[in-house]
C-alpha positions as CSV (number, residue, x, y, z in Angstrom):
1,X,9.0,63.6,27.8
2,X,9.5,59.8,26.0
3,X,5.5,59.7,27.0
4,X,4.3,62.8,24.8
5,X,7.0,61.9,22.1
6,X,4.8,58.6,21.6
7,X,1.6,59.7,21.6
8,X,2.5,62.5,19.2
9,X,4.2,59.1,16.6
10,X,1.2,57.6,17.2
11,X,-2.0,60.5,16.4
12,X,1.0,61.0,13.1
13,X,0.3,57.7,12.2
14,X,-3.8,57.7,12.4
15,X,-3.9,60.4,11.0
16,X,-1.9,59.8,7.8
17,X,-4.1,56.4,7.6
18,X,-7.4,58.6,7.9
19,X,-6.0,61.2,5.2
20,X,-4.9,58.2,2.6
21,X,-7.5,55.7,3.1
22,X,-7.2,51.9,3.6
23,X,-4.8,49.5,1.2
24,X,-8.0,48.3,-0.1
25,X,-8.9,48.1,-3.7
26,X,-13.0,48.0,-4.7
27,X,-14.3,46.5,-7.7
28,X,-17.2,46.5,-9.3
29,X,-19.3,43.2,-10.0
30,X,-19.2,42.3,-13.3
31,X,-21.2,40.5,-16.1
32,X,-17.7,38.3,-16.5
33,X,-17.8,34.2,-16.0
34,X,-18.2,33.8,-12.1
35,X,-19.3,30.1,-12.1
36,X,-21.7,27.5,-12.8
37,X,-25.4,26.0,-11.4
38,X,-25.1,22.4,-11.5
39,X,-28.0,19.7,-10.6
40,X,-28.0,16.1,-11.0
41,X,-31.0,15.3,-13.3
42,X,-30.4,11.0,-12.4
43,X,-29.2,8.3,-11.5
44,X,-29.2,5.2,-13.7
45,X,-27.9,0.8,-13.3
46,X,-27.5,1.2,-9.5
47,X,-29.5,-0.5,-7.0
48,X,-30.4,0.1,-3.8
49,X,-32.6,3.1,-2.0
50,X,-33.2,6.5,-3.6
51,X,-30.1,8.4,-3.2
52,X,-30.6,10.2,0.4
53,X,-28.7,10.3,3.2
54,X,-31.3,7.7,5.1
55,X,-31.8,5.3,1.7
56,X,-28.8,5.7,-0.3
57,X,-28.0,3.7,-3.4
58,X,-26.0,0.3,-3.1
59,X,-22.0,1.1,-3.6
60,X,-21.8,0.2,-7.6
61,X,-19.9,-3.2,-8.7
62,X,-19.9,-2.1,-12.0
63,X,-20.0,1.5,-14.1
64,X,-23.2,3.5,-13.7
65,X,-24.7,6.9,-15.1
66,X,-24.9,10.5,-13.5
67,X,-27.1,12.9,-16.0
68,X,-26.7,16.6,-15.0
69,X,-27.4,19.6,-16.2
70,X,-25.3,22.9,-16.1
71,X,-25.6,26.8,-16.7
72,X,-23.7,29.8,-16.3
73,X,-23.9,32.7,-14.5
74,X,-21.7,35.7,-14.0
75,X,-20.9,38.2,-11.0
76,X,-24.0,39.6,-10.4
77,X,-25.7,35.9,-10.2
78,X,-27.2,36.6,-14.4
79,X,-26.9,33.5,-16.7
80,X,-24.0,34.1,-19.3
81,X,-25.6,32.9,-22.5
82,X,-22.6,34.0,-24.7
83,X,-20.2,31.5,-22.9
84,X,-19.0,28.2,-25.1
85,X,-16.7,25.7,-24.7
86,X,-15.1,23.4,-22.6
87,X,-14.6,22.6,-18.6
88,X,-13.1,20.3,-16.5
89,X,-15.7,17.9,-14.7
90,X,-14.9,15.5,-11.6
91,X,-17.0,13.3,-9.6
92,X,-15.5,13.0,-6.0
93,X,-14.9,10.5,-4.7
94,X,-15.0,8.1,-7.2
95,X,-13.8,7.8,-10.8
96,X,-14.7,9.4,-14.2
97,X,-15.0,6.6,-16.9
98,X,-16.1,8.6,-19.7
99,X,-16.1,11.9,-20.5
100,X,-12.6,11.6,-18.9
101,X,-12.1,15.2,-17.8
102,X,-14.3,17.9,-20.0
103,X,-18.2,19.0,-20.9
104,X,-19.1,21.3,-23.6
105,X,-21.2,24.6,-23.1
106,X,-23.3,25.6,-25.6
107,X,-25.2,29.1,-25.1
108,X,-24.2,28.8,-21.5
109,X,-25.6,25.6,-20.7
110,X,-24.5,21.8,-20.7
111,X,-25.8,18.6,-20.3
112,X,-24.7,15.1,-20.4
113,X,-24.6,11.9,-19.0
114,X,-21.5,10.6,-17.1
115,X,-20.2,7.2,-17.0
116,X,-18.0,6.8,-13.1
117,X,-17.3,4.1,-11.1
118,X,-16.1,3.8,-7.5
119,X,-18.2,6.7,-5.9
120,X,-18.9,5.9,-2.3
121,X,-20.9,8.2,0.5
122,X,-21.3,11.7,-0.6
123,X,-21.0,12.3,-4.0
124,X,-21.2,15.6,-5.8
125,X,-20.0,16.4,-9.5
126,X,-17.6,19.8,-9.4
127,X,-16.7,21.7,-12.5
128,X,-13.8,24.2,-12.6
129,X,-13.0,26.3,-15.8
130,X,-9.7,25.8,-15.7
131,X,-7.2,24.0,-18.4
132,X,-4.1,22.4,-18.3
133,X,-1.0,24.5,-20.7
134,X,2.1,22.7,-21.6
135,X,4.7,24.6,-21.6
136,X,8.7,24.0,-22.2
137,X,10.5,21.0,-21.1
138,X,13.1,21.9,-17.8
139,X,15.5,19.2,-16.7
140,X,16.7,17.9,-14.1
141,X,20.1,16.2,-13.2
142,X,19.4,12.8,-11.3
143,X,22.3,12.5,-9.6
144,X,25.0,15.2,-10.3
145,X,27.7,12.8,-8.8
146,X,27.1,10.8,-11.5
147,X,29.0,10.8,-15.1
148,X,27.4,8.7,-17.9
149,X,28.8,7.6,-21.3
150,X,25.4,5.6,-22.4
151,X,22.0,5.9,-21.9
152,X,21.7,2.3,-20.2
153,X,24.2,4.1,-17.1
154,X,21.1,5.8,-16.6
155,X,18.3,5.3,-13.8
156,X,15.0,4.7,-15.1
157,X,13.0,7.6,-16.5
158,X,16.4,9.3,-17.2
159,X,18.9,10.5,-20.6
160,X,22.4,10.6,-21.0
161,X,23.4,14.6,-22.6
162,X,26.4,16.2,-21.8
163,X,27.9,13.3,-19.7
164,X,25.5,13.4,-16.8
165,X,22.0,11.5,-16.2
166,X,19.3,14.3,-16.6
167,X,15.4,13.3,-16.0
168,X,13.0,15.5,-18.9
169,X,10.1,17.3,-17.4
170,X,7.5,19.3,-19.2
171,X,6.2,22.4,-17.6
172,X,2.6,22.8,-16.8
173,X,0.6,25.6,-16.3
174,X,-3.3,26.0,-15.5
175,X,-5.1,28.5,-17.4
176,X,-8.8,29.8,-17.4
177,X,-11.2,32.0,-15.4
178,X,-11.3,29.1,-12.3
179,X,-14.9,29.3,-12.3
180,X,-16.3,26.5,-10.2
181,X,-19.8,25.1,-9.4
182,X,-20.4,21.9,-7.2
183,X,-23.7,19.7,-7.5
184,X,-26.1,19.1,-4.4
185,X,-25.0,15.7,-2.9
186,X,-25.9,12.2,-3.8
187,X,-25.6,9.7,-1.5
188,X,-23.9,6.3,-2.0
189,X,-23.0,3.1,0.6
190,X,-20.0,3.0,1.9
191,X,-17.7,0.3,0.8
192,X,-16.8,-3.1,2.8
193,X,-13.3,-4.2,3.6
194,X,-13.6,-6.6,0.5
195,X,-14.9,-3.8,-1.9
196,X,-11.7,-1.8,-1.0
197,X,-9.4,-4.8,-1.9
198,X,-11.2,-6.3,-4.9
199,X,-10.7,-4.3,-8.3
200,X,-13.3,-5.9,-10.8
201,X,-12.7,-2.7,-13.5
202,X,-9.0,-3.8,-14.7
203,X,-8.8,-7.1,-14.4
204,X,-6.7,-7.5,-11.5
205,X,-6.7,-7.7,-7.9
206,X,-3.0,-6.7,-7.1
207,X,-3.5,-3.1,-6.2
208,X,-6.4,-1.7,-3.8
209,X,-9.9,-0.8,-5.9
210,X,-10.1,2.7,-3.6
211,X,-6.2,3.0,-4.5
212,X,-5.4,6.5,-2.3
213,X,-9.0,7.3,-1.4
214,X,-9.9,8.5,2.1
215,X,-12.7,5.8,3.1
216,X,-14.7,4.8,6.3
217,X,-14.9,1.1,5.6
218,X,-18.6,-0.5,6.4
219,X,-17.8,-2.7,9.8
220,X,-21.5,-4.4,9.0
221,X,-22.8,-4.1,12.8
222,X,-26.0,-6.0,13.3
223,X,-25.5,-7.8,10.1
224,X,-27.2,-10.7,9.8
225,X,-24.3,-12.0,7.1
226,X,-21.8,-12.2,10.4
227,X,-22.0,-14.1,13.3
228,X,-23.2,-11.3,15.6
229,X,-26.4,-9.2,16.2
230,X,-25.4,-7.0,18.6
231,X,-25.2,-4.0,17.0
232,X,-21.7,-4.3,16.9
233,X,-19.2,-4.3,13.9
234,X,-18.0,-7.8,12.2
235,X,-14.9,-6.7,12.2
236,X,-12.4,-8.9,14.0
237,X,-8.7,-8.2,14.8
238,X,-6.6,-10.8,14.1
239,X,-2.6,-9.5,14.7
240,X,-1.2,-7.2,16.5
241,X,2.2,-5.3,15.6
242,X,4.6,-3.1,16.3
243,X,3.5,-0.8,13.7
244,X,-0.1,-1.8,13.0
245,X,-3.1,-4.4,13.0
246,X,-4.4,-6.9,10.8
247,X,-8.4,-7.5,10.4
248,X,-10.9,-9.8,8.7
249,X,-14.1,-8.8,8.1
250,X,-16.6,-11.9,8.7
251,X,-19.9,-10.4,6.6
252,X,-18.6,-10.0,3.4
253,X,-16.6,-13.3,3.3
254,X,-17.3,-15.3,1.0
255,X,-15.9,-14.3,-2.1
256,X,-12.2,-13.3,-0.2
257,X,-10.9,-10.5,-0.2
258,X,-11.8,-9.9,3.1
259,X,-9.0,-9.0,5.1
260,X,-6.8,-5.7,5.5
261,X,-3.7,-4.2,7.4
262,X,-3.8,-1.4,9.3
263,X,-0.9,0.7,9.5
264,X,-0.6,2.8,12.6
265,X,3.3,3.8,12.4
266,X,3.4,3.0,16.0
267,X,2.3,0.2,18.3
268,X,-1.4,0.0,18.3
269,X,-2.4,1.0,22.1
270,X,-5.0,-0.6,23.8
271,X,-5.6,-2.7,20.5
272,X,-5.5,-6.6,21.1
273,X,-6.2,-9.5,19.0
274,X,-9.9,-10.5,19.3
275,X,-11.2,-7.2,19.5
276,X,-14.1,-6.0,17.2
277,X,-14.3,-2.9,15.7
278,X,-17.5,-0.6,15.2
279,X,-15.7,2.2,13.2
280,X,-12.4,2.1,11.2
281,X,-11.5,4.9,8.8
282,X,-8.1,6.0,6.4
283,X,-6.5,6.5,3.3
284,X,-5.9,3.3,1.3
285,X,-2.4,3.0,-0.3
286,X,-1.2,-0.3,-1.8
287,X,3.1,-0.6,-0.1
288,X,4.7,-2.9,-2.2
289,X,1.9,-5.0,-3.1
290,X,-0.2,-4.9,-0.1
291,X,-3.3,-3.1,0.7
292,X,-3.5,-0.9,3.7
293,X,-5.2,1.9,5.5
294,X,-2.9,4.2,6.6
295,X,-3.6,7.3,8.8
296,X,-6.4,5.2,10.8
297,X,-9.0,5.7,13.1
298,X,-10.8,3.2,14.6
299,X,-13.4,2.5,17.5
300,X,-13.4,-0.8,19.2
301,X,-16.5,-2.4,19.9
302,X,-17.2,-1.7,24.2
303,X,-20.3,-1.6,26.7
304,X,-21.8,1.1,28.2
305,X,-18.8,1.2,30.9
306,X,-16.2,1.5,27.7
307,X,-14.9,-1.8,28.3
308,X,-14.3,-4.2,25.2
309,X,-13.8,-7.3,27.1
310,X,-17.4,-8.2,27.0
311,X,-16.9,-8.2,22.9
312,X,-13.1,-9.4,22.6
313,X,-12.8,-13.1,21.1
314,X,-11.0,-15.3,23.2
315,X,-10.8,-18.4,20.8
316,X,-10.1,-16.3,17.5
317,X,-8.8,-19.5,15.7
318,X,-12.3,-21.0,16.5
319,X,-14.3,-18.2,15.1
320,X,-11.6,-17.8,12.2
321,X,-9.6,-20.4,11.5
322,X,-6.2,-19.7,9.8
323,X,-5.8,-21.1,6.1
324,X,-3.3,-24.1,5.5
325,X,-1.1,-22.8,2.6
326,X,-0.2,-25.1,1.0
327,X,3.2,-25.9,-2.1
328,X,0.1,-26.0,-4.7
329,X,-1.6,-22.4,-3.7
330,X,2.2,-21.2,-3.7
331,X,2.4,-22.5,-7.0
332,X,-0.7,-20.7,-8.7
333,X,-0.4,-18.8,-11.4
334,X,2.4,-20.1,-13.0
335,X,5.9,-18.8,-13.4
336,X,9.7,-19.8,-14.0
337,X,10.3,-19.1,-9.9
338,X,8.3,-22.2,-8.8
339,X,10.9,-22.4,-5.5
340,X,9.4,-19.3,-4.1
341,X,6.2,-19.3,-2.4
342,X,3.7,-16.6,-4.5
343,X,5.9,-15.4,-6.7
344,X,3.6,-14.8,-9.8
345,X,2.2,-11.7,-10.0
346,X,-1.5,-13.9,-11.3
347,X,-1.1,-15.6,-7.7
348,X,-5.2,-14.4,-7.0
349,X,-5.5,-17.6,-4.7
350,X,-2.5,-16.1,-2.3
351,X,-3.8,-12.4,-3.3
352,X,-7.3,-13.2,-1.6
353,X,-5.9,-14.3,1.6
354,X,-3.4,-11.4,1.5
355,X,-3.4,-10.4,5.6
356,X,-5.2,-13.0,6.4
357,X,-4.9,-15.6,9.3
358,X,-2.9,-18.3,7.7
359,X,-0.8,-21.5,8.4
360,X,2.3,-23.4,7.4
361,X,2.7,-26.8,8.1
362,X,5.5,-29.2,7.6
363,X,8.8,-27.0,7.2
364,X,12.2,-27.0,7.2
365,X,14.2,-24.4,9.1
366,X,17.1,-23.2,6.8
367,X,20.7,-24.7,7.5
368,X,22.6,-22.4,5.3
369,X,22.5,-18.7,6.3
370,X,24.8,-16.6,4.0
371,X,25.7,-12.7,4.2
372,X,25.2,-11.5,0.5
373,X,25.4,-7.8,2.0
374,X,29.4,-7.8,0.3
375,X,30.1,-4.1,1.1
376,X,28.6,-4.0,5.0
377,X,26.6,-1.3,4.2
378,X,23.6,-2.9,5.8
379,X,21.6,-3.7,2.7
380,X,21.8,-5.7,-0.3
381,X,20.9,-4.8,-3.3
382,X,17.4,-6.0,-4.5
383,X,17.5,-8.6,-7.9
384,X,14.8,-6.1,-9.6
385,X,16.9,-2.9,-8.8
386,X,20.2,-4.5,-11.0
387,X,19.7,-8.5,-11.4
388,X,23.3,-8.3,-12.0
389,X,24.7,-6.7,-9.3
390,X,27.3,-9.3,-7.1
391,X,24.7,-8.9,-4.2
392,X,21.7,-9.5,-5.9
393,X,23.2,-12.7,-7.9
394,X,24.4,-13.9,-4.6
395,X,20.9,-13.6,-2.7
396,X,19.0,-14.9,-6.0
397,X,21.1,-17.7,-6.1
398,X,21.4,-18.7,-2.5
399,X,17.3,-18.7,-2.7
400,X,17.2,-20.8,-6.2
401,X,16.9,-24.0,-4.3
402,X,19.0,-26.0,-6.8
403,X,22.7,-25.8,-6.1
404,X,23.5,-25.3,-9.9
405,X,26.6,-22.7,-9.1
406,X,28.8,-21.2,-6.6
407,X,28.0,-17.9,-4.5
408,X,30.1,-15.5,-3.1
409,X,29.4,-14.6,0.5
410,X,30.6,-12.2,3.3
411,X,29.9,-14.2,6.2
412,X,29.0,-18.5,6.0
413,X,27.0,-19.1,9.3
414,X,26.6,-23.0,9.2
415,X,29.3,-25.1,10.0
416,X,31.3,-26.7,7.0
417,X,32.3,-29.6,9.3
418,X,28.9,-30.5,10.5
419,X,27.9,-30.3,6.3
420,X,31.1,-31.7,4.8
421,X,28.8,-31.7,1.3
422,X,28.8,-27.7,1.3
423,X,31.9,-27.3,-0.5
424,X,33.4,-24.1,1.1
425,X,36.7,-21.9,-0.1
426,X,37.2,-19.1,2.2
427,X,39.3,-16.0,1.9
428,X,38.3,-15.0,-2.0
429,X,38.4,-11.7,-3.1
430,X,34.5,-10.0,-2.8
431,X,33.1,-9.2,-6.0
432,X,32.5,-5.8,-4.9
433,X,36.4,-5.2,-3.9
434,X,37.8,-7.2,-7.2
435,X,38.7,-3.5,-8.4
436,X,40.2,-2.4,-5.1
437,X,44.3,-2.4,-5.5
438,X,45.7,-4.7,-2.4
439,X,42.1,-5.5,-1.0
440,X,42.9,-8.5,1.2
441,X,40.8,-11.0,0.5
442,X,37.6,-11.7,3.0
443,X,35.0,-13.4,1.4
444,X,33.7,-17.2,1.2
445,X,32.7,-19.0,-2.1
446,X,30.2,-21.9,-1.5
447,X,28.3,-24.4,-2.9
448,X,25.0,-25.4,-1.5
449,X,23.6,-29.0,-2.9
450,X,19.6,-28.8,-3.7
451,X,18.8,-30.8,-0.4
452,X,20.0,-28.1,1.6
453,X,17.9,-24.9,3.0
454,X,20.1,-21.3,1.9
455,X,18.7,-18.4,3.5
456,X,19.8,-14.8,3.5
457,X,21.7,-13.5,6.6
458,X,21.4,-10.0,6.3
459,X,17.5,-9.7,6.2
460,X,17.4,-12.0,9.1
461,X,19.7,-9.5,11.3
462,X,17.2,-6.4,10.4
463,X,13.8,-7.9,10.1
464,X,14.0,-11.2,11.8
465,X,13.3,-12.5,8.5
466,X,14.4,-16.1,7.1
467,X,13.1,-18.7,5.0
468,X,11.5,-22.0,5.6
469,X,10.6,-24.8,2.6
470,X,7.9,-26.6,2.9
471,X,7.0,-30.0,2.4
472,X,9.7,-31.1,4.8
473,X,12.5,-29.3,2.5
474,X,11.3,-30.2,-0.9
475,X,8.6,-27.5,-1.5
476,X,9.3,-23.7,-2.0
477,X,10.2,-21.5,0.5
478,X,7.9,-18.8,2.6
479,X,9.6,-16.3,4.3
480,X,9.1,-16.0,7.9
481,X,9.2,-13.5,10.5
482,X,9.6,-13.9,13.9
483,X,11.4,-10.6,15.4
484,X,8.5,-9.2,17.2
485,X,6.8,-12.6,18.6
486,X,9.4,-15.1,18.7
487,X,12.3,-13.0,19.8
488,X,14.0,-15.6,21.2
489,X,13.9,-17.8,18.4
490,X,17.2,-17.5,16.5
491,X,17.5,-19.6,13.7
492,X,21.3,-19.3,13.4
493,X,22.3,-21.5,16.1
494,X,23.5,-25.2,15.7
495,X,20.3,-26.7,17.3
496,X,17.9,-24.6,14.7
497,X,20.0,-25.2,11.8
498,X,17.6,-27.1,9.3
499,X,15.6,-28.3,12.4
500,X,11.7,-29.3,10.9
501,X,8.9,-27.3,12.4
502,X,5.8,-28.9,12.8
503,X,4.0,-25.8,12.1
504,X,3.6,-21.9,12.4
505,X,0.6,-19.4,12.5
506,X,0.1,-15.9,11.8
507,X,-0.9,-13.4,9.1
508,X,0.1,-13.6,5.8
509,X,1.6,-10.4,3.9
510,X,2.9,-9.6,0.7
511,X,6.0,-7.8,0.3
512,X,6.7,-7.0,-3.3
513,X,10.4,-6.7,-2.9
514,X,11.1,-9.6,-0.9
515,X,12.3,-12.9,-2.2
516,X,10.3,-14.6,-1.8
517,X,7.6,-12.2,-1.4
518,X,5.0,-14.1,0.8
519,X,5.8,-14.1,4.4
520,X,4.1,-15.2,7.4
521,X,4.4,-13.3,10.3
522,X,4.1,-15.4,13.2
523,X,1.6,-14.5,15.7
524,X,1.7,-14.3,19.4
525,X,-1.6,-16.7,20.3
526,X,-1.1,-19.9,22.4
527,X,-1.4,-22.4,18.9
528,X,0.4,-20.3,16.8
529,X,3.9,-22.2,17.9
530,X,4.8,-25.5,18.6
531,X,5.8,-25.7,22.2
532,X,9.4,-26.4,21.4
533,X,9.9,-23.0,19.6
534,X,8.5,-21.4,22.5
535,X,11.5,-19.8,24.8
C-alpha cells in the first residue's frame, strides 16, 4: 500500500514539471554592450627579449609604455559603434601610473598608451565597464562602551556626536553594464628577492616594492652572478624559526636589498639552515616594517634521490658572512633617539640588511630589568599608541639611557643592595591605581643613573626579548632575542646582570613597534654564541 502511494506522489510530480515547463527563463541575444576586443599594439623603454613566454622582456626598473587598442562589440559578437565614454582599465600585476583608472571610447573604439610599472610574468591589460557611485555617508560607533566629551577622546579616524566615538563611512556602489575584455598575454621576468624589497618609484625603501602582490621570486639557478652553476637556485637559508625562515639571495647582491623572511605560521619542516632553494613563491606584505612572504611555497634544492644534503652549506658564515653592526650604522639617518639602535625611519643602511645575517659585538647585558606592565594585563601600552600613558612613559624612559627622572615600576628585578646608586622607593601607589579608593600601594619608583643598562621586563617574559648596549654600555641599545635558541639564557639572574658579551649572531629584523626596533635574533650555529652563553 505505502509502495503505490509513492509512486503515485512521484508520476504527480513529473508530470506537473512536464505540464509547466522548467524554472528557466530564455533571452534573446541582443545588440546591447557585451564587452570589449582588446590587443596590445607595443611595448616601449624595456629591455630584454621580445615579450614571449621563451624571451620575455627584462622586469622594468623604471615606468614603461603599453599602447593598445580597444573596440566594442555587443551580444551577438557585432562592433557597437554608437558606444562612448569612459571604462576602468587595469594592468595585472603591476601598477597603473598614468591613466590612473579610465580610457575614453570614441565610436566604439579606444586607443592609448599606458604608463605602469611593476608588471612581472604574465601581464594582460583588463577593462570592465563598471564605475564607482558614492553614495550616503553610514556610521559606525567605534567602541559603544565608550562616552566622549571631545573629539581628541577619540581613536584615530573617528568623531565625537552625541557623546559616543562614531567612525564616518561613505557608501559605495558600482554601476555600469560590467562589460569586460582582457588583452592576450605579455610576458615579463620575474622579480629577484632584491627587486621585491627595493622601491626605486617613491623614494623610499621602508615598505616592500611588490607590497601585497602574489610573486614567485627568481632563485637565479645556474647564474653565473652566484657562486654556483649547478643548475640550482642561489638562494641560501640562513635562520630557521619557530614560525618561518630567513634567506639571502647571493646573485643579485650587490646593491643590498637582498635578503627576505619567510613566514610560514608554523615551524618550517624539513627546512635547515644552509639549504638552497630552487623555487619559493607567496604574497608579499610588509608587518610592521619588515618585508615578508607570507603563504609560501618553496622547493629545496635535492639530487636525483630527493636528498638536499648534497647542496646544504655547512660553513654558512664562510659563504656569507654576517655584517658587524656597528653604534655609527645604528646611528644613520639622524634623529632625536640616538640611544636606540635604528630608530630613524631614513635608517636605508640598517633597511638594506633588514633579515640579513648580522653581528653585534662588544655589549652589555642589561642590569636593570623593570615591569612597566602597571595593570598585569600582560602588555604595556606602546609609546606611539598614547606617549602619555603611565606604561608607555615608564618603558620610554627606562630605555632613554640617561637617568634624567624617576620611573614607576611594578616589579624591580636587580638588586638595590648589589647597586646601592639605583635609588629605589618601594610600595608607591601605581599610576594606573592613583584613582582607585584604598588601592594599597604596590609599586616601585626608581632611578637608574646613565651608566646603568634598563631593560623592559615584561617583553622579556613573552618574547625573550631584552636589550643590550653596545660599545661596552656606552652605545645604543639593540634588542635581542633569545627565546627560541638560547632558552636557557636568562638574563635576569645575578650572574647575567650587566655581564659584557663578547659577541652574538643572528638575523637582523625590524619590528616597527618595538623600542628599539632593531633586534637581532640570535641564531642557533656553532659561532653564533660565545661559549660561556652556551648552557
Amino acid at each position: 500500500m505505502k509502495k503505490s502511494i509513492i509512486i503515485t506522489i512521484l508520476s504527480t510530480v513529473l508530470l506537473a514539471g512536464l505540464a509547466f515547463g522548467p524554472c528557466v527563463e530564455k533571452r534573446k541575444l541582443s545588440n546591447s554592450l557585451a564587452g570589449f576586443t582588446v590587443t596590445i599594439t607595443g611595448v616601449s623603454n624595456v629591455g630584454g627579449g621580445d615579450g614571449t613566454a621563451p624571451n620575455p622582456y627584462d622586469y622594468p626598473q623604471d615606468e614603461i609604455s603599453v599602447s593598445f587598442q580597444a573596440e566594442a562589440y555587443d551580444q551577438l559578437g557585432n562592433p557597437v559603434p554608437d558606444f562612448n565614454g569612459t571604462v576602468s582599465v587595469k594592468v595585472t600585476p603591476g601598477e597603473l601610473v598614468y591613466p590612473e583608472t579610465k580610457v575614453v571610447f570614441i565610436d566604439g573604439q579606444a586607443q592609448d598608451s599606458l604608463q605602469v610599472r611593476k608588471v612581472f610574468g604574465r601581464v594582460a591589460l583588463w577593462l570592465e565597464d563598471v564605475h564607482r557611485d558614492l553614495g550616503d555617508v553610514a556610521r559606525r560607533k567605534a567602541d559603544p562602551q565608550v562616552a566622549c566629551v571631545r573629539g581628541a577622546d577619540c581613536p584615530e579616524g573617528a568623531v565625537c556626536s552625541d557623546g559616543s566615538c562614531w567612525y564616518e563611512i561613505q557608501l559605495e556602489t558600482k554601476i555600469g553594464t560590467w562589460a569586460t575584455g582582457v588583452s592576450s598575454l605579455v610576458y615579463f621576468d620575474i622579480p629577484t628577492l632584491r627587486q621585491i624589497q627595493w622601491d626605486p618609484w617613491i623614494g623610499s625603501n621602508d615598505v616592500s616594492s611588490l607590497n601585497h602582490h602574489f610573486v614567485e621570486i627568481d632563485c637565479r639557478a645556474n647564474n653565473p652572478a652566484g657562486p654556483w652553476e649547478d643548475d640550482h637556485g642561489q638562494l641560501v637559508v640562513t635562520g630557521v624559526f619557530n614560525e618561518g625562515f630567513f634567506v639571502t639571495d647571493l646573485a643579485d647582491s650587490e646593491a643590498g636589498y637582498n635578503h627576505l623572511y619567510v613566514y610560514t605560521y608554523s615551524y618550517p619542516k624539513d627546512t635547515q639552515v644552509g639549504d638552497r632553494l630552487d623555487r619559493l613563491a607567496g604574497t608579499t606584505q610588509d608587518f610592521s616594517g619588515c618585508t615578508q612572504i607570507s603563504f609560501p611555497n618553496w622547493r629545496r634544492a635535492v639530487d636525483a634521490d630527493l636528498d638536499p644534503e648534497p647542496f646544504r652549506i655547512v660553513d654558512l658564515d664562510g659563504v656569507i658572512p654576517p655584517t658587524t653592526i656597528t653604534s655609527a650604522m645604528c646611528t644613520d639617518g639622524g634623529g632625536s633617539n640616538q640611544h636606540l639602535c635604528g630608530h630613524s625611519k631614513q635608517n636605508w643602511t640598517l633597511e638594506a640588511l633588514e633579515s640579513s645575517r648580522a653581528r653585534i659585538e662588544n655589549l652589555r647585558a642589561p642590569d636593570v630589568l623593570v615591569n612597566c606592565d602597571l595593570n598585569g594585563n600582560q602588555e604595556v601600552v606602546p609609546d606611539w599608541q598614547d606617549a602619555g600613558h603611565p606604561e608607555a612613559v615608564c618603558s620610554v624612559t627606562c630605555l632613554k639611557h640617561d637617568g634624567a627622572q624617576e620611573i614607576v615600576v611594578k616589579e624591580f628585578v636587580a638588586s638595590p643592595t648589589a647597586y646601592p646608586d639605583v635609588v629605589v622607593q618601594a610600595n608607591v601607589v601605581c599610576p594606573w591605581e592613583v584613582d582607585i579608593v584604598g588601592i594599597q600601594p604596590n609599586c616601585t619608583r626608581i632611578r637608574i643613573p646613565p651608566e646603568h643598562i634598563c631593560s623592559e621586563l615584561s617583553t622579556m617574559r613573552q618574547y625573550g626579548q631584552w636589550v643590550a648596549a653596545q660599545d661596552d654600555g656606552a652605545g645604543p641599545l639593540i634588542n635581542i632575542v633569545t627565546r627560541e635558541t638560547l632558552v636557557e639564557y636568562d638574563p635576569t639572574t645575578e650572574a647575567n646582570l650587566g655581564a659584557h658579551i663578547d659577541y652574538l649572531q643572528g638575523n637582523l629584523r625590524q619590528v616597527r613597534a618595538a623600542r628599539p626596533r632593531w633586534m637581532i635574533l640570535v641564531g642557533d650555529q656553532p659561532g653564533d654564541v660565545p661559549d660561556n652563553l652556551k648552557p
